[in-house]
Backbone as CSV, one residue per row, in Angstrom:
resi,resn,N_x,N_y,N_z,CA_x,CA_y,CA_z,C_x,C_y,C_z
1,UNK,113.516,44.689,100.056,112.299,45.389,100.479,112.666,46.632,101.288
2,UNK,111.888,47.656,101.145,112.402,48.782,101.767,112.089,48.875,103.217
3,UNK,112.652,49.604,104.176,112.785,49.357,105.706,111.368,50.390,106.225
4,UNK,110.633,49.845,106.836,109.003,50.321,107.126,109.618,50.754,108.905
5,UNK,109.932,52.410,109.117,109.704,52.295,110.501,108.615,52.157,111.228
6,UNK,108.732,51.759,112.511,107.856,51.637,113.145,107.172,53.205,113.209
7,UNK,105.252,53.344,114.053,104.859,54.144,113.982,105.540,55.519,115.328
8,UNK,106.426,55.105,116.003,106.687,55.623,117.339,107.536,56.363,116.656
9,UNK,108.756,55.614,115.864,109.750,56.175,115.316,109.631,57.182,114.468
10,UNK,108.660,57.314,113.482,107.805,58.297,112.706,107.726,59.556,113.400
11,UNK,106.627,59.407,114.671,106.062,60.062,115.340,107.687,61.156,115.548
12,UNK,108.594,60.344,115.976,109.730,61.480,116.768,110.328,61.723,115.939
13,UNK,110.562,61.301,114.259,111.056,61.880,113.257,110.234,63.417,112.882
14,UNK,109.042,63.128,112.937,108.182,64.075,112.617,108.085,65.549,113.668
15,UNK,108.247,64.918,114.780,108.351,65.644,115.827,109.880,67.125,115.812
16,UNK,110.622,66.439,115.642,112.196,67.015,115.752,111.867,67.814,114.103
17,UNK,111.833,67.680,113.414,111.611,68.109,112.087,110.793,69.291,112.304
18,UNK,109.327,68.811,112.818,109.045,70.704,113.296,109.094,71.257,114.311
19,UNK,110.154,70.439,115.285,110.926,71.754,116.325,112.436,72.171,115.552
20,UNK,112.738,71.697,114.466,113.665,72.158,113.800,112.970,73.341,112.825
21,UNK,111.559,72.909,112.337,111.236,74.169,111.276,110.942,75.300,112.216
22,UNK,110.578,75.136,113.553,110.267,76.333,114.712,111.358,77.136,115.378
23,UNK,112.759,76.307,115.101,113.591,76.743,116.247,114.215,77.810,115.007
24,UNK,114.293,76.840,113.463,114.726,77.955,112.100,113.968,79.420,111.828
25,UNK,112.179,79.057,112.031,111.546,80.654,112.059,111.595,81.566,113.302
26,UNK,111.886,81.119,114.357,112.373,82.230,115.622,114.006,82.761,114.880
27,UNK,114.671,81.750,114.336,115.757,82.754,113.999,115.843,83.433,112.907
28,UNK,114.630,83.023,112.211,114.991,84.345,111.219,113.887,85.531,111.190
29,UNK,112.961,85.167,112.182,112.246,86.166,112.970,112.845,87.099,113.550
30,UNK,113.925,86.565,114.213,114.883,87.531,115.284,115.969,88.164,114.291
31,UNK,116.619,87.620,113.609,117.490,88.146,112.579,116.548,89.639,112.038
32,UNK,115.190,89.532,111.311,114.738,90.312,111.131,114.429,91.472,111.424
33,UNK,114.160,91.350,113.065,113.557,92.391,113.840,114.963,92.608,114.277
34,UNK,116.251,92.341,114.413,117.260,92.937,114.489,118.131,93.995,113.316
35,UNK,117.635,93.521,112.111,117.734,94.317,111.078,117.033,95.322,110.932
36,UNK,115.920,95.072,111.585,114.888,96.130,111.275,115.117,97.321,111.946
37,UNK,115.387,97.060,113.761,115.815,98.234,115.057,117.262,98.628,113.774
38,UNK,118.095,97.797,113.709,119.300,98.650,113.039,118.937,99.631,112.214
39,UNK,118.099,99.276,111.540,117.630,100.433,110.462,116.925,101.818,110.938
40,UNK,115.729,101.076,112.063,115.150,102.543,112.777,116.008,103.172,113.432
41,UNK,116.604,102.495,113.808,118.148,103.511,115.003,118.483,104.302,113.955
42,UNK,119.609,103.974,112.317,119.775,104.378,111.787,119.458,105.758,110.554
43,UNK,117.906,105.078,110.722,117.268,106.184,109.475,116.588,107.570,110.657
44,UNK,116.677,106.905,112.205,116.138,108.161,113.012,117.735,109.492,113.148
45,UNK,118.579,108.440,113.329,119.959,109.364,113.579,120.034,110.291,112.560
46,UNK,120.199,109.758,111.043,120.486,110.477,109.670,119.163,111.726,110.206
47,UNK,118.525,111.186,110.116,116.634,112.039,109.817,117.492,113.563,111.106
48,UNK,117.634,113.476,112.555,118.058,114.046,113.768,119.389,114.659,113.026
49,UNK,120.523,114.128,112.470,121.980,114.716,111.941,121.355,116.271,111.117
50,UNK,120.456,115.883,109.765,120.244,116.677,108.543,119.026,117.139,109.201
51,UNK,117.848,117.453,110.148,117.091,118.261,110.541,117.455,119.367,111.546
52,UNK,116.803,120.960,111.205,117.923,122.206,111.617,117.748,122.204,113.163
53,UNK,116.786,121.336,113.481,116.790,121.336,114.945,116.488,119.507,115.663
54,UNK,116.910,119.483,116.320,116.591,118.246,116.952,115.242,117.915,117.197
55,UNK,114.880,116.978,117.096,113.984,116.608,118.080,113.798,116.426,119.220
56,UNK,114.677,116.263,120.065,114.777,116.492,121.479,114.279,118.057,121.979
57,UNK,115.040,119.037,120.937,115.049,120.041,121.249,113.531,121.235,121.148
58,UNK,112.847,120.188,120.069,111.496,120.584,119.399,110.396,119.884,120.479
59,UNK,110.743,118.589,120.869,109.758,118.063,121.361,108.813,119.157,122.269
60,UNK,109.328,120.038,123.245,108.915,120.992,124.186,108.111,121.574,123.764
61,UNK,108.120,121.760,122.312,107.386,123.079,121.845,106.319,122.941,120.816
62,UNK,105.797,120.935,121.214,105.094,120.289,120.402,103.746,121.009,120.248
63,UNK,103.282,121.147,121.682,102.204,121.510,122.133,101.885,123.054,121.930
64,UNK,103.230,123.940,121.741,102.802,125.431,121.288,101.391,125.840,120.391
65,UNK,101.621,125.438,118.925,100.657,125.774,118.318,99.069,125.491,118.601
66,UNK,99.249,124.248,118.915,97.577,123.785,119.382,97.033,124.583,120.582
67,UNK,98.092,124.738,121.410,97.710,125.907,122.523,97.221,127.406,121.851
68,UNK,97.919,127.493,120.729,98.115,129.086,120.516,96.366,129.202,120.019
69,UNK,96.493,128.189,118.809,95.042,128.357,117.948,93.594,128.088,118.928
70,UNK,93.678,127.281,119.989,92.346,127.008,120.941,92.207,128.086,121.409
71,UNK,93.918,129.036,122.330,93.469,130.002,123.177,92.836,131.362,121.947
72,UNK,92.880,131.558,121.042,92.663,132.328,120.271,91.308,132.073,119.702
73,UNK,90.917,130.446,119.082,89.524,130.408,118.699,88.445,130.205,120.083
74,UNK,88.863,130.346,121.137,88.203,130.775,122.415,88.148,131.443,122.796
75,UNK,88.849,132.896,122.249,88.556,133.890,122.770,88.037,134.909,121.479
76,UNK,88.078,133.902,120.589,87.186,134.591,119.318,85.814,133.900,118.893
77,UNK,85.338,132.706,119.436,84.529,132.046,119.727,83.142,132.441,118.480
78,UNK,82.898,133.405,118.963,81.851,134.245,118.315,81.787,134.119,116.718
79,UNK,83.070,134.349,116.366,83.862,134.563,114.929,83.371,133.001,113.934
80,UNK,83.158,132.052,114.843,83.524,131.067,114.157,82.589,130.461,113.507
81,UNK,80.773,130.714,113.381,80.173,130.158,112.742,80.208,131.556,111.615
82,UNK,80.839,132.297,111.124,80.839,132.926,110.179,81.998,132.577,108.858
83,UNK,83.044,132.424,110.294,84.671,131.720,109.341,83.898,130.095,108.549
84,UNK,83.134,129.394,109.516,82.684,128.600,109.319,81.578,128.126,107.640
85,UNK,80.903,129.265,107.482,79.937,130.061,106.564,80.605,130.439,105.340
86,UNK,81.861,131.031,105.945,82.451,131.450,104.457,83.198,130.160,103.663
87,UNK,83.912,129.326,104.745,84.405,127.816,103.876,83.657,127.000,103.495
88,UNK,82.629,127.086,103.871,81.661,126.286,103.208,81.740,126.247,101.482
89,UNK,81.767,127.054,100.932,81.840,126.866,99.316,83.386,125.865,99.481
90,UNK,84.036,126.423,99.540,85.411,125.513,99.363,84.901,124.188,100.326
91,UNK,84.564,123.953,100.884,83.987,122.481,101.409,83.150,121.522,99.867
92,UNK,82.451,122.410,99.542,81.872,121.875,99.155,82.459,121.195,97.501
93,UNK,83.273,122.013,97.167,84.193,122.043,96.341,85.137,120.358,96.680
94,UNK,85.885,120.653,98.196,86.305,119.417,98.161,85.936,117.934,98.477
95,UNK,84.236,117.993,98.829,83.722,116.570,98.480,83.225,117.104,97.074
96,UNK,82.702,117.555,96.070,82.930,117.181,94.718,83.938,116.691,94.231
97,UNK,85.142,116.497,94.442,86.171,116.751,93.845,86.700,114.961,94.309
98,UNK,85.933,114.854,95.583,86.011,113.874,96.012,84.950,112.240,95.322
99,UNK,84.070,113.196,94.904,82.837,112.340,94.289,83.259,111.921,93.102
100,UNK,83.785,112.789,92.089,84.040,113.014,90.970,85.089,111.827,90.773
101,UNK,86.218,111.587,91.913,87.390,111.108,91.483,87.473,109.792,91.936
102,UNK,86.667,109.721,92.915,86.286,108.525,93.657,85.207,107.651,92.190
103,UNK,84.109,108.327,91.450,83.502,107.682,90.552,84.382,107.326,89.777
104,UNK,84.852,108.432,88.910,86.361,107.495,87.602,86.919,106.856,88.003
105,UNK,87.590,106.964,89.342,88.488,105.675,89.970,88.036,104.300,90.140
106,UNK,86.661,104.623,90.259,86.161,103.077,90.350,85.907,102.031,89.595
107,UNK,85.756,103.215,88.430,85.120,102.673,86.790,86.288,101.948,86.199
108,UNK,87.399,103.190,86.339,88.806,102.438,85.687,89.476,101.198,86.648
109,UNK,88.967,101.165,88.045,89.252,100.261,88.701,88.630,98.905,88.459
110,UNK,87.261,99.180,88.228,86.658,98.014,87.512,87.129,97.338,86.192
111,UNK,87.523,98.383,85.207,88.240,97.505,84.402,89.302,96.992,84.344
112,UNK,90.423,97.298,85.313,91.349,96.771,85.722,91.307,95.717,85.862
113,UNK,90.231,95.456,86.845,90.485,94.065,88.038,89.384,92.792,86.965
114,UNK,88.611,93.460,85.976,88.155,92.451,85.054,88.912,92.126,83.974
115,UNK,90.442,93.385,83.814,91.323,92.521,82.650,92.437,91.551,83.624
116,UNK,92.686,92.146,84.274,93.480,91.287,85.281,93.126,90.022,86.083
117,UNK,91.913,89.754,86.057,91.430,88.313,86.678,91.348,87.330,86.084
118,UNK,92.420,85.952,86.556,92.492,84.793,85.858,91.159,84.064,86.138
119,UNK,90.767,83.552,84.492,89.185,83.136,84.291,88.334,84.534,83.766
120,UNK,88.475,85.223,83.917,86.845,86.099,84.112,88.146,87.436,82.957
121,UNK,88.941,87.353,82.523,89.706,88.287,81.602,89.232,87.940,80.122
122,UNK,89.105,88.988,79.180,88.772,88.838,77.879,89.952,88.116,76.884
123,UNK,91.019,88.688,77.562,92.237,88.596,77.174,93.268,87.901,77.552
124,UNK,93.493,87.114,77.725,94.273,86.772,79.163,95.718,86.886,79.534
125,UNK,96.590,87.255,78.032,97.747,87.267,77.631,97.620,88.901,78.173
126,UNK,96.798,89.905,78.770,96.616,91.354,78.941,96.944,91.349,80.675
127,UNK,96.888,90.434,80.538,96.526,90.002,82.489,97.665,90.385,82.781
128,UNK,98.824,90.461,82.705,100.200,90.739,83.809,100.247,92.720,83.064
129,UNK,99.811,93.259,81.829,99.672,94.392,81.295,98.626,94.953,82.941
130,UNK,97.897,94.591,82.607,96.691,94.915,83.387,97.094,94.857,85.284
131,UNK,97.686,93.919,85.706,97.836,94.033,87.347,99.283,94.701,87.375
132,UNK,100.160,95.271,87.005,100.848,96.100,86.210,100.744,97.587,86.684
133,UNK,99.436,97.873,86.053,98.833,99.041,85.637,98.377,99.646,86.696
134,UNK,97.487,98.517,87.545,97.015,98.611,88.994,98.288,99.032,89.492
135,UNK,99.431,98.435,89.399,100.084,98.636,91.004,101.240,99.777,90.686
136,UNK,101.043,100.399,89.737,101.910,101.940,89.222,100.643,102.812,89.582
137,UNK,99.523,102.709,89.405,98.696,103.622,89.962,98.335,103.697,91.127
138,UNK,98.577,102.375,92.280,98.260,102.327,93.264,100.216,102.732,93.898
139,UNK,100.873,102.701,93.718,101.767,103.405,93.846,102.281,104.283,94.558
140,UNK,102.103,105.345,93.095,101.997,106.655,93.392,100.973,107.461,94.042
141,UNK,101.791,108.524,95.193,101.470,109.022,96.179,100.371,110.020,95.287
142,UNK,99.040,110.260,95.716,98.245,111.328,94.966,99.096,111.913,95.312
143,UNK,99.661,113.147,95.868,100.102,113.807,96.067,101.378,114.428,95.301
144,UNK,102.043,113.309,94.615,103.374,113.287,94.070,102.871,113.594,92.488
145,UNK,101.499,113.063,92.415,100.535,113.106,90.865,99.867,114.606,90.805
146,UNK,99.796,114.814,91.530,99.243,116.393,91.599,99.750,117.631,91.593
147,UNK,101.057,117.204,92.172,101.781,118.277,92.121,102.643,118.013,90.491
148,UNK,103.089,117.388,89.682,102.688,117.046,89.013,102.300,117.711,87.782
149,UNK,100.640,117.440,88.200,99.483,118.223,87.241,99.301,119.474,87.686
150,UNK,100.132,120.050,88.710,99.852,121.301,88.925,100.711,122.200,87.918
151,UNK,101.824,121.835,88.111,102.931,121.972,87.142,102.468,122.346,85.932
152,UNK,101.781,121.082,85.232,101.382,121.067,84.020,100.151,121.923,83.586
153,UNK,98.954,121.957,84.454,97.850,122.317,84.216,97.485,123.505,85.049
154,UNK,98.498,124.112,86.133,98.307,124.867,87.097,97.174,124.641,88.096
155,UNK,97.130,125.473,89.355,96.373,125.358,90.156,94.900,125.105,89.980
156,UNK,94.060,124.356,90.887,92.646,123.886,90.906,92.252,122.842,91.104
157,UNK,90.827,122.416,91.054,90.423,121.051,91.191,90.828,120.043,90.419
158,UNK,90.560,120.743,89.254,90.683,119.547,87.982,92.538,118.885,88.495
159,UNK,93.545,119.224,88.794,94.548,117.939,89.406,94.566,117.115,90.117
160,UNK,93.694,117.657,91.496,93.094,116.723,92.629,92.685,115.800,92.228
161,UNK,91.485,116.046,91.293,90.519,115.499,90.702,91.195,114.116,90.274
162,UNK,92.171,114.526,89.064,92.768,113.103,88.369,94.026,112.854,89.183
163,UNK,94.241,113.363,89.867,95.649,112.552,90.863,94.533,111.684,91.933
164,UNK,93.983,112.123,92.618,92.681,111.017,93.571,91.952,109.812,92.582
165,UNK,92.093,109.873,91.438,91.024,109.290,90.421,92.040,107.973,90.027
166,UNK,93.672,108.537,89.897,94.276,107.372,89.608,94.794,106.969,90.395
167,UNK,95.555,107.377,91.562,95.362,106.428,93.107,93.812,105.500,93.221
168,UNK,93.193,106.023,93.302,91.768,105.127,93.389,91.821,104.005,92.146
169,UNK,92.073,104.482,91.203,91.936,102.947,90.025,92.896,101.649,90.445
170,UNK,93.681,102.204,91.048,94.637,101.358,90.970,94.402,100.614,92.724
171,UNK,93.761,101.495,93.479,93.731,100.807,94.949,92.396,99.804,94.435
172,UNK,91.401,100.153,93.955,90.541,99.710,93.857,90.371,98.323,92.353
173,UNK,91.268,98.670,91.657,91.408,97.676,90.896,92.201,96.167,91.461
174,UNK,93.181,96.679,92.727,93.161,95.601,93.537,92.592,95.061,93.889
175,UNK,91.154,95.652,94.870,90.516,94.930,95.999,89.363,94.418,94.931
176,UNK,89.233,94.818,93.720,88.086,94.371,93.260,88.366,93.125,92.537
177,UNK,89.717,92.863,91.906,90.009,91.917,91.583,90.395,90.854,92.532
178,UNK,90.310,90.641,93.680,90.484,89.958,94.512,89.388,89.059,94.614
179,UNK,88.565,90.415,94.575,86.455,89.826,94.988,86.498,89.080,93.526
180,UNK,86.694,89.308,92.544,86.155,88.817,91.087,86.861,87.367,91.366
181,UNK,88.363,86.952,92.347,88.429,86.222,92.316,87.903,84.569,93.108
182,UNK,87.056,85.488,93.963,85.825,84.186,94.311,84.872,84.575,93.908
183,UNK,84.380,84.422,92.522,83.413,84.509,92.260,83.345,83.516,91.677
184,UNK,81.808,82.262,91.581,81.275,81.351,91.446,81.127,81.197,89.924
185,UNK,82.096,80.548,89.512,82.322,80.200,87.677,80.862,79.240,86.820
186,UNK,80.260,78.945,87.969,78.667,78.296,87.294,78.209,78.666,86.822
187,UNK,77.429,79.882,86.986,76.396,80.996,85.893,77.219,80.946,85.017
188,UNK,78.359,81.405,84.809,79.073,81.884,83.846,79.378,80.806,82.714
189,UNK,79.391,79.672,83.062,79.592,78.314,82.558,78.216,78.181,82.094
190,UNK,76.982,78.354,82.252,75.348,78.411,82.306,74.964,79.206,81.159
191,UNK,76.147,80.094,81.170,75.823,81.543,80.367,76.168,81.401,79.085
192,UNK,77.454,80.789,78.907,78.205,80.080,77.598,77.259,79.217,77.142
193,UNK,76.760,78.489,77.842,76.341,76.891,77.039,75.217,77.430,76.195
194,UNK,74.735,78.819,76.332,73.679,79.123,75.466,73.586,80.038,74.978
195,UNK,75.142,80.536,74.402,75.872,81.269,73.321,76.004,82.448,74.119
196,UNK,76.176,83.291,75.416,76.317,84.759,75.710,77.872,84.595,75.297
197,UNK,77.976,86.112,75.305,79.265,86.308,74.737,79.637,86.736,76.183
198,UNK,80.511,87.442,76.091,81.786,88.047,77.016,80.867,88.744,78.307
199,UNK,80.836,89.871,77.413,79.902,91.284,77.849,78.595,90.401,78.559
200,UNK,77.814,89.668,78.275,77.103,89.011,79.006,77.281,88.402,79.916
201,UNK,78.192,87.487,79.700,78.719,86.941,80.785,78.584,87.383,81.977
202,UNK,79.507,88.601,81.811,79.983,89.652,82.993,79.374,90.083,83.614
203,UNK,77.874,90.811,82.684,77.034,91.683,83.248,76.333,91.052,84.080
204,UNK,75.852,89.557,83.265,74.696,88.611,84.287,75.179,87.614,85.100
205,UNK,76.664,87.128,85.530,77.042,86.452,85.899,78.001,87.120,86.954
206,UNK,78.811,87.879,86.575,79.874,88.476,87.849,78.858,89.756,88.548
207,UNK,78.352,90.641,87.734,78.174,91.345,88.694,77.077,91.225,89.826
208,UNK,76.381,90.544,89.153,75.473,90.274,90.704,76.076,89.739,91.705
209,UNK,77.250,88.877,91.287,77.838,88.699,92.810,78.696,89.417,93.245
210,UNK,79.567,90.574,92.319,80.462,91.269,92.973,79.872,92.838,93.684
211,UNK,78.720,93.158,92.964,78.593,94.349,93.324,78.157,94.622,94.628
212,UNK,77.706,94.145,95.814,78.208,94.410,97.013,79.125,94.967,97.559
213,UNK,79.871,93.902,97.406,81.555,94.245,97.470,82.387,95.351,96.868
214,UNK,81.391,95.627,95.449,82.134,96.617,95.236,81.620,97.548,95.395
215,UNK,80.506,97.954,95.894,79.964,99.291,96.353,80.507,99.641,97.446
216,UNK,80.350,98.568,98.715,80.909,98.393,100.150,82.311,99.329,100.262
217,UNK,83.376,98.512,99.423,84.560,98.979,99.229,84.650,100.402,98.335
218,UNK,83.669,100.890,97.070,83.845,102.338,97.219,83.021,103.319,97.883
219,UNK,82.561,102.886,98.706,81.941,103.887,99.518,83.181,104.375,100.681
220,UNK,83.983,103.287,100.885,85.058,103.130,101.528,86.263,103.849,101.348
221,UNK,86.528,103.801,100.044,87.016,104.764,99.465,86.665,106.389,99.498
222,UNK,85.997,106.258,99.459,85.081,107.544,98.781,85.384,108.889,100.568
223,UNK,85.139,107.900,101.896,85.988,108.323,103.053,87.724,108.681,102.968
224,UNK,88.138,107.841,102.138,89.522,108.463,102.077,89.995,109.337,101.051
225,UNK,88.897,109.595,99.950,88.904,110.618,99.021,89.037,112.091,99.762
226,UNK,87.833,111.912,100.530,86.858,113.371,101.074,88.752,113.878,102.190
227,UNK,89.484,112.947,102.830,90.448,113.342,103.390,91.610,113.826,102.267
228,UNK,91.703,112.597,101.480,92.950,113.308,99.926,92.823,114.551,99.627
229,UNK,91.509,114.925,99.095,91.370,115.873,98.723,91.694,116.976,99.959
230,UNK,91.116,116.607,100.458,91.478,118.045,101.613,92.977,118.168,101.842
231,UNK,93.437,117.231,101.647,95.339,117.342,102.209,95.708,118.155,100.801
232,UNK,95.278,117.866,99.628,95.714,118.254,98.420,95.620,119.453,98.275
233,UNK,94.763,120.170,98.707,94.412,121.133,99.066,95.867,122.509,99.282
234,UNK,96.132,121.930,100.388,97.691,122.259,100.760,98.613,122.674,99.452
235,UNK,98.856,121.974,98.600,99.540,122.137,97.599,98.956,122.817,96.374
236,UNK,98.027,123.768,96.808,97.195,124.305,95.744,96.105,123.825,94.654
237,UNK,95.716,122.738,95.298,94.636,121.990,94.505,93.297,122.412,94.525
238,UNK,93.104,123.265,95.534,91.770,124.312,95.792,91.214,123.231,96.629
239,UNK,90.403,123.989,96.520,88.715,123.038,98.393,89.413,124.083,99.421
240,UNK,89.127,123.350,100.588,88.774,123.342,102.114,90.666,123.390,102.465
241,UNK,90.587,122.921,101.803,92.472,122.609,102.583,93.575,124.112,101.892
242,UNK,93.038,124.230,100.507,93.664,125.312,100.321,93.283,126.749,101.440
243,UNK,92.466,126.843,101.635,91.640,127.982,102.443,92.177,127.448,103.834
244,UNK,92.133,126.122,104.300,92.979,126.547,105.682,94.494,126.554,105.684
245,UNK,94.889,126.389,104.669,96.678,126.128,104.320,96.504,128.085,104.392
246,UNK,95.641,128.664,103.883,95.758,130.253,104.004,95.577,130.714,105.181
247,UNK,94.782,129.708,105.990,94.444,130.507,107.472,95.767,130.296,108.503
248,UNK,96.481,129.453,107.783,97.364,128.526,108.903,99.129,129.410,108.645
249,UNK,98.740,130.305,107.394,100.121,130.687,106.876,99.913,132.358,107.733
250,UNK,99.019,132.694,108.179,98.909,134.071,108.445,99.036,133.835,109.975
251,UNK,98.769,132.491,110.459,99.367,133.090,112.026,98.704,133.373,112.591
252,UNK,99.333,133.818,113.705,98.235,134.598,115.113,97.650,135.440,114.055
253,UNK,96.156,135.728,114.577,94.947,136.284,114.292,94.318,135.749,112.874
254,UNK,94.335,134.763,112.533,93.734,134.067,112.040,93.816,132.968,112.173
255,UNK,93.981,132.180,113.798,93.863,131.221,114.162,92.189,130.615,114.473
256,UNK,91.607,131.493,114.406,89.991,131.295,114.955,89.722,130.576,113.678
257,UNK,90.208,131.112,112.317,89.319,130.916,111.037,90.123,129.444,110.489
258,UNK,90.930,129.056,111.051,91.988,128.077,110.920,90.972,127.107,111.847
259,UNK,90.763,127.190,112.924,90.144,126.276,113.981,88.249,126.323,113.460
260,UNK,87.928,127.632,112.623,86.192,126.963,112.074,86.458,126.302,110.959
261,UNK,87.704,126.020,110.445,88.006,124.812,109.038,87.981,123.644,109.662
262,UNK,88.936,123.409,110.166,89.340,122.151,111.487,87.876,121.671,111.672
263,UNK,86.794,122.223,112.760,85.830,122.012,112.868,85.014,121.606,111.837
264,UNK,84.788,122.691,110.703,84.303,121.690,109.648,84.392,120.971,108.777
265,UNK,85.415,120.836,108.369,86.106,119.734,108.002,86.356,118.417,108.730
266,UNK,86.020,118.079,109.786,86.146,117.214,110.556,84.541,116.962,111.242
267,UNK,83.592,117.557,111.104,82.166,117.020,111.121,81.817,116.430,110.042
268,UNK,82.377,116.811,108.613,81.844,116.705,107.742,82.848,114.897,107.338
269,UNK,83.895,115.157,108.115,84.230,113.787,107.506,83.353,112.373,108.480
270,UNK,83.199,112.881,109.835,82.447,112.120,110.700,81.322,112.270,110.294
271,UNK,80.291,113.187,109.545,79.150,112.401,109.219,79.541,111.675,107.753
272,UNK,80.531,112.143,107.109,80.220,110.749,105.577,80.553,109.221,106.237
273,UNK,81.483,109.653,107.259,81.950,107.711,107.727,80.384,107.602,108.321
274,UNK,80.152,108.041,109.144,78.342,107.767,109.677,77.897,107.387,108.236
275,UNK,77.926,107.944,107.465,76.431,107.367,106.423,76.979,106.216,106.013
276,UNK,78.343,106.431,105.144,79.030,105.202,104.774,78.687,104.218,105.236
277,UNK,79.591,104.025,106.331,79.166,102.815,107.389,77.792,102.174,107.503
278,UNK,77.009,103.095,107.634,75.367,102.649,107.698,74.994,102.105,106.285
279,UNK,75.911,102.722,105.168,75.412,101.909,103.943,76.093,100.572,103.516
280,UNK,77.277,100.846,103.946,77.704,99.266,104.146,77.501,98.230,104.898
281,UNK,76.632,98.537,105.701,76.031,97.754,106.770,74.996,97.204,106.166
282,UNK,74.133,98.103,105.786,73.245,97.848,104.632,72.910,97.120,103.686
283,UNK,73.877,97.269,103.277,74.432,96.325,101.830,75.216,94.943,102.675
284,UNK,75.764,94.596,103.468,75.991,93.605,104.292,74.993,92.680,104.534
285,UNK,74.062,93.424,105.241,72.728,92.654,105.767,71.970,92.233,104.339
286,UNK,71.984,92.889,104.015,70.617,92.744,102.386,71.597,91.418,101.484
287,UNK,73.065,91.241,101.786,73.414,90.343,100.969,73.350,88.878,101.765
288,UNK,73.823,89.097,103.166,73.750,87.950,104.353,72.490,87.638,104.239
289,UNK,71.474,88.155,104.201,70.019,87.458,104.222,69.376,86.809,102.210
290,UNK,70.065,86.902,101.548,69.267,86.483,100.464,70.206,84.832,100.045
């Protein structure tokens, strides 16, 4: 007959076992974060060796420019709801550009995360094709995609456009397939037993429960578009960012028109998070109460 310890004996077998699994994750906790400082020590030294000036030596002179452009758009003050007036078209340029890429991104994100979700895929043998696809598009840096399509297609929106559009499919084909994956397989089971096909399924069964979630999350998006785009900008993608990448290359005396971009470009991103927010709140409450 096999030997039954007592319950005490258990107890301190059990005991030592997970101060042994605790005393094993502090050390390879610590192993870690010792690998890790080795590396920041390391990749800061290389970064300090191959840069033409130190950082020690730069730090002093952090604060120069921001000094230079305030004391200048303060003493040009006047100047600035006109500098302000004229970027406006290129503003407006880069939330289109933002709307535009943020919508395709979502669409192709949606089909992503519905070929890629185990259960709720048409295909299912497509499923590792499909989360795949997501994470090469979620990847790559827009930025690295644009320049890129600049190459190819030369300067303008239209690169922004599809370099923001496939970063977005692929961020968003994540988070949406995540949501598809608690979604409640009953309707859908409800939906079959009385012949819907696929396409039905989907339409009357997943999306009423996902689309919250997925509005929530691209509206969410749609805040880090309105910033992409503007950085893209920089690299000749046109908007708001190209026009201050021009104000910012000329230097003293066109620091005022550099600081009415800044300004609007930065109201304009604080009121879309304001609305955003208020619409995801929105959509929060309206789903918590039904």
């Amino acid at each position: 007959m096999p030997t039954v310890l007592p319950a005490s004996a258990r107890t301190v077998d059990i005991r030592e076992e997970y101060l042994s699994l605790s005393r094993r994750k502090r050390m390879y906790g610590g192993i870690l974060l010792v690998v890790f400082l080795a590396m920041f020590v390391s990749g800061f030294r290389i970064a300090e060796f191959r840069n033409a000036a130190s950082l020690s030596e730069g730090f002093s002179r952090i604060l120069d420019f921001p000094r230079d452009l305030i004391t200048e758009a303060w003493e040009k003050s006047a100047n600035l709801p006109a500098h302000a007036a004229r970027a406006f078209p290129a503003l407006v340029e880069t939330v289109n550009i933002a709307l535009v890429s943020t919508i395709l991104g979502c669409i192709l994100g949606t089909l992503l995360a519905l070929a890629g979700t185990r259960g709720l895929a048409r295909w299912p043998r497509l499923i590792p094709l499909a989360r795949r696809s997501a994470d090469v598009c979620r990847a790559v840096p827009e930025i690295v995609i644009a320049l890129v399509l600049i190459f190819i297609l030369g300067g303008g929106p239209v690169p922004a456009m599809i370099a923001i559009a496939i970063h977005t499919a692929g961020a968003q084909g994540k988070l949406f397939s995540e949501v598809n994956e608690n979604v409640d397989l009953k309707p859908l089971e409800g939906l079959a037993s009385v012949g819907a096909n696929w396409w039905q399924r989907t339409w009357l069964g997943v999306f009423p429960q996902v689309m919250p979630n997925y509005l929530s999350y691209s509206l969410l998006r749609l805040e880090i578009n309105i910033r992409a785009s503007a950085i893209l900008g920089f690299v000749g993608a046109g908007g708001i960012g190209y026009e201050l990448r021009n104000a910012m290359t000329f230097g003293q005396g066109k620091f005022d028109q550099a600081a009415a971009i800044f300004l609007l470009l930065f109201a304009t991103i604080v009121l879309v998070d304001q609305v955003s927010s208020w619409m995801r709140n929105s959509l929060t409450r309206g789903r918590g109460a039904q």
